[in-house]
C-alpha positions in Angstrom: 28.5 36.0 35.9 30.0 33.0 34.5 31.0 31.9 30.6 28.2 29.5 30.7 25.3 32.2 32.0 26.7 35.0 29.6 26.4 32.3 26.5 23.0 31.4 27.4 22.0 35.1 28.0 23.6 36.6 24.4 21.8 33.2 23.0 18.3 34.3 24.6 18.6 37.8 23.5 18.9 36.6 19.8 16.5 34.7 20.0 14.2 37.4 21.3 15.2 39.9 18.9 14.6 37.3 15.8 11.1 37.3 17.0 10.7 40.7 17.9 12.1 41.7 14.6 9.8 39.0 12.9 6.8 40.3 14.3 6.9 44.2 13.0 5.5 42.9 9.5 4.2 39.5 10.6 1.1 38.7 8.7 -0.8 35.7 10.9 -3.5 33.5 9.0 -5.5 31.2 11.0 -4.5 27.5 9.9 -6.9 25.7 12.8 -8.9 27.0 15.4 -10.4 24.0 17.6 -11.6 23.4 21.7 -8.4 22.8 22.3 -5.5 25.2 20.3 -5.6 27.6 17.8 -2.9 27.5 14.7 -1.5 30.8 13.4 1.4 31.5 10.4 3.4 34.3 9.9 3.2 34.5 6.0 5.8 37.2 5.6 7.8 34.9 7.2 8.1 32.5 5.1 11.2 32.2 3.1 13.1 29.7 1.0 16.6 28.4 3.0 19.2 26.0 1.0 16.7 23.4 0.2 14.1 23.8 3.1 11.3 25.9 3.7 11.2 28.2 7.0 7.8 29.9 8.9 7.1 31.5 12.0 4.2 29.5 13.6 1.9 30.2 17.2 -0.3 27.7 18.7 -2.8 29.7 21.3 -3.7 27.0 24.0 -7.5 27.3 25.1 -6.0 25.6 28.5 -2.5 25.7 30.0 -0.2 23.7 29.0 3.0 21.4 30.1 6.5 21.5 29.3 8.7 18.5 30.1 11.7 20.8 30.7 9.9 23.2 32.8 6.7 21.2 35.1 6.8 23.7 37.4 5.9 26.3 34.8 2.7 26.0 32.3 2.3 28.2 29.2 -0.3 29.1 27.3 1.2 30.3 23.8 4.0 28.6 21.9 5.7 30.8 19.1 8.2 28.3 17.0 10.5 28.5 14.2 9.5 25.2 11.8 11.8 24.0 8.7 10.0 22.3 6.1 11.7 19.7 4.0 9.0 19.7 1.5 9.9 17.3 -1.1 10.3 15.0 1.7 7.5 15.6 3.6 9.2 16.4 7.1 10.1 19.1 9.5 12.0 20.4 12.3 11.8 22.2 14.7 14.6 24.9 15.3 13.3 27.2 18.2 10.5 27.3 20.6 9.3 30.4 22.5 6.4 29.4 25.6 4.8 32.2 26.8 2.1 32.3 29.7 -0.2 35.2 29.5 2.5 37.6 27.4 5.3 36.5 29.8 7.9 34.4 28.7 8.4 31.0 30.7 10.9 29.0 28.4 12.8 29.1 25.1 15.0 27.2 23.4 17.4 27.0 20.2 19.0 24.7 17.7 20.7 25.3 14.7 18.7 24.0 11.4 21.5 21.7 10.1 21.7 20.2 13.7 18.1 19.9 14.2 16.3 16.2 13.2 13.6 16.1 10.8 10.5 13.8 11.1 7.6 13.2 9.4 4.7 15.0 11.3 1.7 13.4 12.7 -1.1 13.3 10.2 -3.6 16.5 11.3 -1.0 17.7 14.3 0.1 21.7 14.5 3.6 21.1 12.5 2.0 18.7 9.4 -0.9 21.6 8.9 1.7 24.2 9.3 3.4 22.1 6.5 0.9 21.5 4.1 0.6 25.4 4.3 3.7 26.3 3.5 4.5 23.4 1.4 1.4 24.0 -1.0 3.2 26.4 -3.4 5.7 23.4 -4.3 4.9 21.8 -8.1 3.2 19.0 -8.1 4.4 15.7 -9.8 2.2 12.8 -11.8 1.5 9.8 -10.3 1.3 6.5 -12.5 -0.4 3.8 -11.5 -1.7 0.7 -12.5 -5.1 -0.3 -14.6 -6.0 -2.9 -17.6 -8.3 -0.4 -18.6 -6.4 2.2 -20.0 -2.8 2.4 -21.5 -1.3 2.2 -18.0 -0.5 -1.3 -16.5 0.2 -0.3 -12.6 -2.8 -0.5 -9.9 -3.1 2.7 -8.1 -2.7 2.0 -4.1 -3.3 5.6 -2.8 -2.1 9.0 -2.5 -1.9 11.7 -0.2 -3.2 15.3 -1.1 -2.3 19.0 -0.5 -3.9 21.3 2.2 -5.2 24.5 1.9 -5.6 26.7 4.8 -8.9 28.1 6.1 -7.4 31.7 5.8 -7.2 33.4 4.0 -8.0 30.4 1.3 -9.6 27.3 2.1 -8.8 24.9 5.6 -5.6 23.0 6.0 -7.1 19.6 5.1 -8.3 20.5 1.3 -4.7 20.5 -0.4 -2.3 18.3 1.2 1.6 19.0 1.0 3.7 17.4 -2.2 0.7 16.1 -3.8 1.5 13.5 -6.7 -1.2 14.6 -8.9 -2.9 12.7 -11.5 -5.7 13.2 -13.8 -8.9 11.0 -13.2 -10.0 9.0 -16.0 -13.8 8.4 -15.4 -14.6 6.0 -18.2 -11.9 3.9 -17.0 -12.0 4.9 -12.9 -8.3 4.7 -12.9 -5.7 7.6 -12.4 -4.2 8.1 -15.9 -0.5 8.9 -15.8 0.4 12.4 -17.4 3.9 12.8 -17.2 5.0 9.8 -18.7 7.0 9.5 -21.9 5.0 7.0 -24.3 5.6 3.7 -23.8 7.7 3.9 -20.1 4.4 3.1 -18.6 4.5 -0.4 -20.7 7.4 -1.4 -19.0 6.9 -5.4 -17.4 7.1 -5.5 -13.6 6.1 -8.9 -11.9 6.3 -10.2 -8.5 8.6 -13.0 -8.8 12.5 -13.6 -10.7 14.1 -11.0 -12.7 11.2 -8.3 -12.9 10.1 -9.4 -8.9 10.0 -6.4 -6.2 14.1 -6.4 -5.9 14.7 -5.4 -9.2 11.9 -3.0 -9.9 13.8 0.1 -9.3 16.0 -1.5 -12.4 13.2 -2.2 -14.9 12.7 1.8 -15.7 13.8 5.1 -14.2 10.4 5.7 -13.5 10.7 3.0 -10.8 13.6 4.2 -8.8 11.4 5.5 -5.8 11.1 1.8 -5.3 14.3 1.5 -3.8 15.2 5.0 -3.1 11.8 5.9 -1.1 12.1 6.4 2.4 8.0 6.1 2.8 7.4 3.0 1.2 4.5 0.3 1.3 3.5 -2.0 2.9 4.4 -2.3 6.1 4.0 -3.9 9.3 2.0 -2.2 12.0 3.2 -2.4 15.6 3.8 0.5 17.4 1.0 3.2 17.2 0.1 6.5 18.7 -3.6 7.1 19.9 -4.8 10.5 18.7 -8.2 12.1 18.1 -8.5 10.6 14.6 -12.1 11.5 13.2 -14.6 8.3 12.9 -14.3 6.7 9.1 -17.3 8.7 7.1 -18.3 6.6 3.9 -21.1 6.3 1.7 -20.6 2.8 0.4 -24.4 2.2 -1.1 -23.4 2.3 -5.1 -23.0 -1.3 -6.9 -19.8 -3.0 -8.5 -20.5 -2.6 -12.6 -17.6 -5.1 -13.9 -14.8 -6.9 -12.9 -11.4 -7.5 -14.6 -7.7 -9.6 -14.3 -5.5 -7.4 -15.4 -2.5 -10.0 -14.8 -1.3 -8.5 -11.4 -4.7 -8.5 -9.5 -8.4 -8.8 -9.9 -10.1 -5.7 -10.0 -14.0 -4.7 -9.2 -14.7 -1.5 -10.7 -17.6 0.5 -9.3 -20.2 3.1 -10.5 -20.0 6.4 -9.2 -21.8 7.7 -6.2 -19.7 6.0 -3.8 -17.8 8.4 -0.8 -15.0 8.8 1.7 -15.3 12.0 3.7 -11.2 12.7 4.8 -9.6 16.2 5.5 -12.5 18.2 4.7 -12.6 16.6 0.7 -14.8 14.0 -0.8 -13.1 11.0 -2.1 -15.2 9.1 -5.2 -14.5 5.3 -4.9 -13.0 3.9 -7.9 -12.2 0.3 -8.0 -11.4 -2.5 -4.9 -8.5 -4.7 -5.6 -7.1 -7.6 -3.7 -3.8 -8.9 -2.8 -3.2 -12.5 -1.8 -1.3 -13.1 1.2 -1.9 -9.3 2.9 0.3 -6.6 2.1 0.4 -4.9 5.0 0.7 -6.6 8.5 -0.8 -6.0 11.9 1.7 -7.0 14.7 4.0 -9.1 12.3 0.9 -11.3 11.0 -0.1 -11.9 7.5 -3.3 -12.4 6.4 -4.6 -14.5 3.6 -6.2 -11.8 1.9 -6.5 -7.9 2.0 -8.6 -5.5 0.1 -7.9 -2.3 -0.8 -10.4 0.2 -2.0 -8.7 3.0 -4.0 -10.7 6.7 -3.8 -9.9 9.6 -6.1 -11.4 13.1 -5.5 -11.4 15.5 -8.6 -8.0 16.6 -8.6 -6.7 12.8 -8.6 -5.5 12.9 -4.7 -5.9 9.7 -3.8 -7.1 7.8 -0.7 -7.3 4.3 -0.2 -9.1 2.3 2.8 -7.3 -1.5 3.2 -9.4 -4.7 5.0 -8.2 -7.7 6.1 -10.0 -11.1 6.0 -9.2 -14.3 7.9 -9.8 -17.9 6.7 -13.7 -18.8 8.2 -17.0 -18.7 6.6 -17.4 -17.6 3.2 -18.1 -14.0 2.7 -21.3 -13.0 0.8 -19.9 -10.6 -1.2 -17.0 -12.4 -2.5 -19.5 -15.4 -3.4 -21.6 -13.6 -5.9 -18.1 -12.2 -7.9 -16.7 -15.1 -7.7 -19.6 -16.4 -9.5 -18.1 -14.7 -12.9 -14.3 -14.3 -11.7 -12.1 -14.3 -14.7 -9.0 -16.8 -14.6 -7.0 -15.1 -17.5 -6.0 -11.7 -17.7 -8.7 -9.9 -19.9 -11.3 -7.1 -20.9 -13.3 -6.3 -18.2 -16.5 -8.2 -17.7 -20.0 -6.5 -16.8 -21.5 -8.2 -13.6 -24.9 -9.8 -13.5 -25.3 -9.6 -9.6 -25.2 -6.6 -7.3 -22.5 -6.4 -4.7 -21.9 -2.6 -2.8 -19.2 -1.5 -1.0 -20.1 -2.0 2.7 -20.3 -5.9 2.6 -16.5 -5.6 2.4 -16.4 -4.0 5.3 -16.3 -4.8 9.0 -18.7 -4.1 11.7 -15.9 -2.0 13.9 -14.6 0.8 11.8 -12.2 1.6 14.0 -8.7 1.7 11.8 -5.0 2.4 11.4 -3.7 5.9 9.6 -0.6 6.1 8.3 1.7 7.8 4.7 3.2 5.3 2.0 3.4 5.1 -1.4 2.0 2.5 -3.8 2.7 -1.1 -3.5 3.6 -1.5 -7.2 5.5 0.3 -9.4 6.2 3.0 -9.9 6.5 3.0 -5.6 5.2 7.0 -6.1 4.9 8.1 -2.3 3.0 10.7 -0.4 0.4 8.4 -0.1 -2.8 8.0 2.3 -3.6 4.8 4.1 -6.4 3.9 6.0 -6.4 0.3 7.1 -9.3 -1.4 9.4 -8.2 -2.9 12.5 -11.3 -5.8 12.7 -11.1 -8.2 9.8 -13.5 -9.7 8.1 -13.9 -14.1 6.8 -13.1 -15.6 3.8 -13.5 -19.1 2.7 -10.3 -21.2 1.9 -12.3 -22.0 -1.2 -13.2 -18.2 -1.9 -9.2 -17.4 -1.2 -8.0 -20.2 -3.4 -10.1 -19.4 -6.3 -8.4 -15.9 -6.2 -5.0 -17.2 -5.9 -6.2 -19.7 -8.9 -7.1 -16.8 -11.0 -4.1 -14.3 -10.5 -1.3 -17.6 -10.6 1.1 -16.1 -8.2 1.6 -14.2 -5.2 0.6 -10.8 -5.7 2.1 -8.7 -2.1 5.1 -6.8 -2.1 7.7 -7.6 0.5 7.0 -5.3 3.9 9.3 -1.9 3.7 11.1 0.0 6.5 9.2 2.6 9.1 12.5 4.9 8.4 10.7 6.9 11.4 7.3 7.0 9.8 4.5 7.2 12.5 1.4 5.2 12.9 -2.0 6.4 14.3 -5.0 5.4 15.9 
């Protein structure tokens, strides 16, 4: 027996007897049982390590499965080791047991310093494993933007926390690192809570000395604007297919005012108005618009987006982004434009109804990917949902805007920094 076999031997057996010691008082909770796998968590193996978060997961395959390293071999029961970086949202993978049918076919090791973390695919085995063990970690406050209340940012979106469905609730409801906020329902903005008085006053703009560059600078409640690693926009290019679920709104409730609040113009909406994501029920707040695009589909900029900005009750945020090309006028824009304000201002009750839907495009088919908000204070661990299919505007209709909010109003794209994009 050579060096290299007895090395790889001594390194199977302690693997083996991690897991076999592991499992005397292993406590599994069902995370996600579907047609395809079924999730399980040790939770008495969960345990604190330097500044990440460790768990003993299994994944039971309803049909054999294929390993890369080993295509000759299929398994049918993974047991892995996961690291959670949890104020970072990401996770690694440090070892990886395949069984088929209570026989071991493959396992593999890496230390946890050595090993890469990523941010998990929304809805995959590790990101609901996460949310799980990540759920325990304090919540921070969001601020965002609104004319309406003391706050001066425009909330974008925000991702929530999971729960699992046992022994608690399913893995969807309470999404890891939530940036909580309280919801302010006579204003249908997200009131920031954590904020000294007065550091939510601070001036941001999107041009010169206060312009994107130099918002970290402005306040220290801004830094995540340049020290973020999941920041928005960005520019979609390369993206993974997955089973994503099929966009479930109830979009049926009228606009009740609209309002310039000096960085965008804002349509508030009356409640009633639903998104359907991860097992919660979003309320739609407000739409907002952002002249050119934000975000970018294949490196192309459109003349105007949309963003519609949904708050459940615990102030996790969800936001749903559409993109409009320059063609015929749109209906809906038409009748708000019919009382849109050109200085910034109270808001203004409208005289004509407008709902939701005729905002949106025929083909709901759409992009899913995590971000933060596009303004300050750049908060991250946020959800975006951003339609595929456009829909027209009229030069007229996208000048008027521009008219009315005197500037540019989209934040410069940001960096991937390994951030994944489904489909």
């Amino acid at each position: 027996m050579n060096v290299d076999t007895m090395k790889r031997l001594i390194a199977l057996f302690i693997l083996c007897f991690a897991v076999c010691n592991n499992s005397q008082a292993a406590q599994w909770v069902k995370l996600s049982d579907n047609n395809i796998e079924k999730i399980m968590l040790d939770k008495q193996s969960i345990l604190q390590q330097d500044k990440y978060k460790r768990a003993w997961v299994k994944v039971e395959y309803k049909t054999p499965q294929k390993n890369p390293e080993t295509i000759d071999k299929q398994y049918n029961l993974s047991k892995l080791l996961w690291f959670f970086d949890c104020s970072a949202q990401k996770s690694a993978t440090s070892q990886v047991f395949q069984y088929l049918n209570s026989e071991l076919v493959y396992s593999a090791g890496i230390d946890s310093k050595s090993a890469e973390f990523i941010e998990p695919v929304p809805e995959t085995d590790m990101d609901i494993a996460m949310r799980y063990v990540c759920q325990a970690e304090k919540p921070t406050v969001v601020a965002v933007e609104s004319k309406a209340t003391v706050s001066k940012t425009t909330p974008e979106t925000q991702k929530g926390t999971t729960k699992p469905e046992a022994p608690a609730k399913t893995a969807a409801e309470k999404p890891t690192d939530t940036k909580t906020a309280a919801v302010t329902a006579k204003s249908a903005t997200i009131k920031p809570a954590n904020i000294k008085k007065g550091d939510n006053k601070t001036h941001w703009a999107y041009e010169g000395k206060e312009g994107p560059e130099n918002w970290a600078k402005l306040s220290p409640e801004f830094a995540t604007c340049d020290a973020g690693r999941n920041q928005s926009p960005i520019n979609i290019d390369d993206s993974i297919h997955a089973a994503i679920k099929p966009l479930k709104a109830i979009q049926k409730f009228p606009a009740k005012d609209i309002l310039n609040n000096g960085h965008t113009v804002q349509i508030n909406f009356k409640e009633g108005n639903m998104l359907a994501l991860d097992n919660a029920a979003f309320q739609m707040k407000h739409v907002h618009f952002h002249a050119p695009s934000e975000n970018t589909i294949h490196g192309k900029s459109f003349p105007l987006e949309a963003q519609f900005v949904h708050a459940d009750a615990k102030g996790n945020l969800a936001v749903i982004g559409v993109m409009f090309t320059e063609g015929k006028a749109n209906p809906a824009l038409a009748k708000l434009w019919e009382q849109l304000p050109e200085v910034e201002g109270e808001p203004i009750a409208l005289k004509t109804r407008v709902i939701p839907s005729e905002f949106m495009p025929d083909n709901k088919s759409y992009y899913r990917f995590s971000g933060s908000l596009t303004t300050p204070p750049c908060s991250e661990g946020v959800r975006w949902l951003l339609m595929k299919n456009p829909i027209t505007a009229s030069k007229e209709q996208i000048d008027a805007f521009k008219k009315a909010v005197h500037h540019s109003n989209n934040r410069p794209i940001q960096a991937l920094n390994g951030r994944v994009i489904i489909e």
